[in-house]
N, C-alpha and C positions, 0 to 999 in steps of 0.2 A: 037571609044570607044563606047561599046554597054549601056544597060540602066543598066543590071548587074555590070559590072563594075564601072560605075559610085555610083550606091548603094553600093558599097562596099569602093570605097575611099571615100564616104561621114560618111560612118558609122565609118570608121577609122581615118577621121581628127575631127568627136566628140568626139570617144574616144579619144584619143590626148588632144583636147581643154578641156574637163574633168578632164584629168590628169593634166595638165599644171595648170586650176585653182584650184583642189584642192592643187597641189604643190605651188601653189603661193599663197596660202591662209593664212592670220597670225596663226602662233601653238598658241594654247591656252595656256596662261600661269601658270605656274607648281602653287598651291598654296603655296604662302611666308610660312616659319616656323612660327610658334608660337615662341614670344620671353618666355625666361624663366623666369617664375611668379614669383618663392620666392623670400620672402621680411624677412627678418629675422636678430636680435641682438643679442649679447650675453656678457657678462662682467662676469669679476671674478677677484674678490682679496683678498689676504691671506696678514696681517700685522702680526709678530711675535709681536709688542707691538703696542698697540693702546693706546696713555695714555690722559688722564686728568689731568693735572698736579696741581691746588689746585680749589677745588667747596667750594665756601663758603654759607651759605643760603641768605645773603643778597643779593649773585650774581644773585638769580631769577634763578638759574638752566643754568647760562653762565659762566664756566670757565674761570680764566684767560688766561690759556693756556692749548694749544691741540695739539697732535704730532703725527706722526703714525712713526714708526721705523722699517727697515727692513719689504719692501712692496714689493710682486709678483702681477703682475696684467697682463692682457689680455684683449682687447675691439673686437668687430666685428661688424659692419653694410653694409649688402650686398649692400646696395645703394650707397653708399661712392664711390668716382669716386679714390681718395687718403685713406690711411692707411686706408684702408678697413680691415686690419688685423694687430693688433699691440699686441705685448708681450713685458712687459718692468719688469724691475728689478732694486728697487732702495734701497740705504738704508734711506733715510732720505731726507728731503726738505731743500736744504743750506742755503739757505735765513733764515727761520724760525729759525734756530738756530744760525744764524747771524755771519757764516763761510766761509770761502773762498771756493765756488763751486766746485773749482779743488780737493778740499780734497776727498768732497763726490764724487763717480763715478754710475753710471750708467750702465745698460746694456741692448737697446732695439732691435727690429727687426721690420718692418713697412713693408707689403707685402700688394698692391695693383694687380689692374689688370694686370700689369705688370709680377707678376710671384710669386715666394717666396723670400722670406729674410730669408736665413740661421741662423743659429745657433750662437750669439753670446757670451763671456762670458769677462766679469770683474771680476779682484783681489780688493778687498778690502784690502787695510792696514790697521792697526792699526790707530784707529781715537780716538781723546778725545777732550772733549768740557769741557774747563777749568770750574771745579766746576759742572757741569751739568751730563756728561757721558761719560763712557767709553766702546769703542766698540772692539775686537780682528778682527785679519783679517778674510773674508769669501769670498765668490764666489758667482756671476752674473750670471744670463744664462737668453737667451731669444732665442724666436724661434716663429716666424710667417709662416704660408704659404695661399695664397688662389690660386684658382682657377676657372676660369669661368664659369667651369662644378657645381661648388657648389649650382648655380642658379639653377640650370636643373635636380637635383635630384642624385649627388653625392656625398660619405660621404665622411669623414676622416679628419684628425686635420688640427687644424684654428692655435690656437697659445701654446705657453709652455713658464712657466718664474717662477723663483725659485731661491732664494736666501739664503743664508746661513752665519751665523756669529758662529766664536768661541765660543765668550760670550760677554756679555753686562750688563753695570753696568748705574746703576739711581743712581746720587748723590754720587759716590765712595769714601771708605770710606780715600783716602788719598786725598780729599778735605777739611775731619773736618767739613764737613755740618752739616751732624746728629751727634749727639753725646750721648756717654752713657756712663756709672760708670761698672767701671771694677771690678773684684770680692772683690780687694783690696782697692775699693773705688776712688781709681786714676780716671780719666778723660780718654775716651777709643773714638776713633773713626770708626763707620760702614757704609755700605754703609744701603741706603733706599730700593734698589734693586735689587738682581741680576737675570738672567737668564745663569745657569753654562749649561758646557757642549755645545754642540753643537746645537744652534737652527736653525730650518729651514722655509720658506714658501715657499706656491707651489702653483701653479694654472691651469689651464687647461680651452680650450673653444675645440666644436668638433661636427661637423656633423655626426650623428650615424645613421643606421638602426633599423627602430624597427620592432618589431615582426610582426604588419600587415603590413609589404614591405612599409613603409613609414615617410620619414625622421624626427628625432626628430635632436633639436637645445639643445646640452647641455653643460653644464657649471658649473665646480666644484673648490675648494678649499680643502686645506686640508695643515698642518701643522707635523711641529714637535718638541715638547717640552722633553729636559729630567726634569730637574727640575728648581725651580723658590721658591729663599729665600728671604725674610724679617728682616733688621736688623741682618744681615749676621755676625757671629764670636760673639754671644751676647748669654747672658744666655736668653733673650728672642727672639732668633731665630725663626722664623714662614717659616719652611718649606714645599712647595710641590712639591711630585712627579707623573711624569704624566704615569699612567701604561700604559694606552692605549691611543692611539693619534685621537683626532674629525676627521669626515670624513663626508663634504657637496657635495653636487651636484643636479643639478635640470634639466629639461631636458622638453624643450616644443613642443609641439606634432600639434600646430595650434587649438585646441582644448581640454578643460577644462578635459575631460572623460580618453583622453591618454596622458597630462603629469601629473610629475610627482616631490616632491622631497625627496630627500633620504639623512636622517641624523644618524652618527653614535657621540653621545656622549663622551666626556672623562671620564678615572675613573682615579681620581686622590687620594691620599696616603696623609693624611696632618699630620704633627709634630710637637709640640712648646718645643722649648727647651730641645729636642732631644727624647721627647716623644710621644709617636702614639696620635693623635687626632680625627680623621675619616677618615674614605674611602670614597669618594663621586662616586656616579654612578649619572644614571638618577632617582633611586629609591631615593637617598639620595642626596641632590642637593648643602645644603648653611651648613659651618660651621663658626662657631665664635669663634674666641679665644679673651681673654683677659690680658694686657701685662701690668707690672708695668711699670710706667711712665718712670723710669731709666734703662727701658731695662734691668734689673738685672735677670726678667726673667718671667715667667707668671702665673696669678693668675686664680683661681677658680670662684674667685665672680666677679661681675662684675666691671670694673674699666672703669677710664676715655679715656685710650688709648685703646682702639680693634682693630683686625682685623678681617673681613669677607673675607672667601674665600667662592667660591663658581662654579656651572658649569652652563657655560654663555647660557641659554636658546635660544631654535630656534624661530626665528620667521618666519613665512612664507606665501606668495599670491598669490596664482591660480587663474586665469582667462582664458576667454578659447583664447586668445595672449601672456600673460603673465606668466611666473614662477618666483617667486624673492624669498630668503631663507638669512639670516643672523644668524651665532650662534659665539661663543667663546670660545674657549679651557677652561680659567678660567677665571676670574674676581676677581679683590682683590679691598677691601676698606680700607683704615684707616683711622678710626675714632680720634679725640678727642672731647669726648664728644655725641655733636650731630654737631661738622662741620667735615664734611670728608676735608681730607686732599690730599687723594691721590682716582682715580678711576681708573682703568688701566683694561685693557680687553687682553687678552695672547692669541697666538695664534686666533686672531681675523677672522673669515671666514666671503666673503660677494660675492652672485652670483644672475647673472640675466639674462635669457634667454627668448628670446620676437622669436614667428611662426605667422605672418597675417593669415596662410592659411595652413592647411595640403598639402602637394606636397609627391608624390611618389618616391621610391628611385630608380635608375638606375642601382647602381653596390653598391655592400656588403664594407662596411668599411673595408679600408687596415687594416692587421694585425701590429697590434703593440703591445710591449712589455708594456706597458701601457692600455693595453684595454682589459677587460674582456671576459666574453661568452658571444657568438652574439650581438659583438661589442656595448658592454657598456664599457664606459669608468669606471675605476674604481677613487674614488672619492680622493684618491692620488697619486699624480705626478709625477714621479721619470725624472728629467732632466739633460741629460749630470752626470759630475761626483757627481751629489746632489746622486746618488743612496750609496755611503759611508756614507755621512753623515746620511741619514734618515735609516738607518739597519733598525731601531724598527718597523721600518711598511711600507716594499719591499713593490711594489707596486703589484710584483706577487703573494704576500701574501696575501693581501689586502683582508680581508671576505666580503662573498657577504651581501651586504645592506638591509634591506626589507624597501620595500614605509612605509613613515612616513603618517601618516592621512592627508588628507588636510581639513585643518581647514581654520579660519576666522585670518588673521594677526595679531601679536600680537608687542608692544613695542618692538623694536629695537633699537640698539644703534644710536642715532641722531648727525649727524654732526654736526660739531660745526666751531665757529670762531677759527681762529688761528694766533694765535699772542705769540711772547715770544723775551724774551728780558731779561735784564738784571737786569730789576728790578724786573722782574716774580723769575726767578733763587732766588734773594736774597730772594724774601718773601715764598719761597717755602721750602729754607733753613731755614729763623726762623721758618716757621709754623712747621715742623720736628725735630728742636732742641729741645734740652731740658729745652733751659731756657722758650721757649712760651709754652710748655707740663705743667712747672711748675706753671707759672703765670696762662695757661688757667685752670688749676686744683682747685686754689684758686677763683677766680673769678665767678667759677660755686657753690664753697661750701659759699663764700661769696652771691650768690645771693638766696640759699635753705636756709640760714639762718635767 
């Protein structure tokens, strides 16, 4: 072997030994993904009745009793490891009304990491709470979904839940609760409340696109009322009708500058004793009527029994995490005197939508029959067969909203204790009769005298 040769198998068992160690050298490892940042809540719930059943002034502003009736609702918190996504549909709390639970039914959906929870729905039967109320049958729906991608900057809906009653009676008048003098003098019995026709609540939570390619967290409510009497079958009927139906929803952007929320008002139609009263809009807000004691029918001057209708104002709090908006389809008082007897909130809306952090969007919100241009949700619901019931205001109908000002929060309707019982019912019945209307009438002209 010459000295060439050996220069040449030495140069080729380096290259060799080169290759070998670069091939047996560890791969540098791929850099880990980023885990996906957003942190983000959202709630929304529609009660077709929100009541306060008697405020009296010595109560210090604590009702005896508090109720919410026929509730849609929706929760979401992406850190949730369970029911990270829940739509439920109820009519009423059975405890609280001190009923056999089986009566009342339910209708939820509970979708964690795990996957979605379909579409669920419940019948309601015919329900009556001896002397209290009376409900006709309606329909459940609820609907959850999440998905992992929701982290990572992809849209489309969280939950849906919507519930619906024939009609629904406060105090119905084949109790003999309320009472009042019939044309002929006779002794007559009414009910304290109805809601005729078909009433509905709806709600909505949903990951959207927004216009700068990045994710808003929103959250709406929205109702449906036909009408809603006082002292029902009476010459002193205080009826209203709801022309146009409210429409909430809020929607957070991770920052104060891009969210946003959006209220549309009721205009409600009011009548006493089968006469026009006002038109309420957002221009014209609270009316008063005033009603003889005997319900015989309604007076011009002022009297000891009124009723205030009115449209339940928005309140609302931007920050740059936070969107929160509460408003009311109407709000009714009755008065005797100066102790309200009755406060009741109709068509109740309440939504809240929390973004830590603006995050980018990945892929354009699925199209759905619920969701506006460039995937805004529109701020009412249509779920399952609720799309029958709520005609007056399709959701493809639905007018486009303009942003409401964001101002500084204003008084909202505050939670309260809830308790009721049987002895609530009774004294809720005398304070509505007519013999405590009578005596409180004397009592106030005995004291100016």
């Amino acid at each position: 072997m010459n000295v060439r040769t050996i220069q040449r198998s030495g140069a080729a068992l380096a290259a060799i030994t080169v290759a070998l160690g670069v091939a047996l050298l560890p791969a540098t490892a791929s850099p880990a993904a980023a885990p996906c940042p957003a942190e983000f809540t959202a709630t929304a719930q529609s009660d077709l009745l929100r009541l306060r059943l008697l405020d009296l002034p010595v109560l210090r502003g604590r009702p005896l009793a508090a109720l919410n009736l026929a509730t849609a609702a929706g929760t979401v918190d992406s850190k949730a490891q369970q029911g990270t996504s829940v739509a439920r549909a109820s009519f009423a709390d059975a405890e609280l009304l001190g009923i056999d639970p089986g009566k009342v039914l339910a209708a939820q959906s509970d979708a964690s990491a795990a996957g979605t929870a379909g579409p669920r729905e419940a019948q309601l039967a015919a329900l009556t709470v001896p002397g209290l109320l009376e409900a006709e049958a309606g329909t459940l729906t609820s609907d959850a979904s999440w998905r992992p991608g929701y982290r990572c900057g992809q849209t489309g809906p969280l939950t849906r839940a919507s519930i619906n009653v024939a009609s629904l009676t406060l105090l119905p008048g084949s109790s003999g609760r309320v009472s009042a003098a019939a044309a002929d003098g006779s002794a007559a019995s009414t009910s304290l409340l109805r809601i005729g026709s078909a009433g509905a609540a709806q709600t909505f939570t949903e990951l959207v696109r927004l216009a700068d390619g990045r994710v808003g967290v929103a959250a709406g409510a929205g109702g449906s009322l036909a009408s809603v009497s006082l002292f029902e079958g009476t010459g002193a009927e205080v009826a209203v009708k709801v022309v146009s139906q409210p429409k909430l929803m809020v929607v957070a952007a991770g920052r104060k500058a891009g969210s946003l929320v959006e209220h549309q008002p009721a205009v409600l139609q009011v009548t006493a004793g089968g006469r026009p009263v006002a038109s309420l809009s957002a221009e014209n807000t609270t009316a008063d009527v005033f009603v003889d004691a005997s319900l015989r029918g309604g007076t011009a001057r002022p009297s000891l029994l009124s009723v205030q209708v009115s449209i339940g104002e928005v309140s609302r709090n931007v920050t740059d995490s936070a969107v929160a908006a509460e408003a009311a389809t109407l709000r009714l008082k009755v008065s005797l005197g100066r102790v309200v007897l009755l406060d009741a909130a109709l068509g109740h809306l309440q939504v809240k939508a929390t973004s830590a952090k603006p995050w980018a969007a990945t892929a354009p919100a699925a199209a759905r029959r619920d969701t506006g241009a460039a995937g805004r949700p529109n701020a009412t619901v249509v779920t399952g067969r609720q799309a029958e019931v709520v005609a007056a205001t399709p959701a493809g109908a639905a007018p486009e909203l303009n942003a409401v000002a964001l101002t500084e929060p204003q008084p909202g309707f505050a939670e309260r204790d809830r308790t009721i019982g049987p002895a609530v019912v009774a004294a809720l019945a005398l304070a509505v009769g007519a013999g405590l209307l009578i005596r409180g009438r004397r009592r106030l002209r005995g004291a100016t005298d």
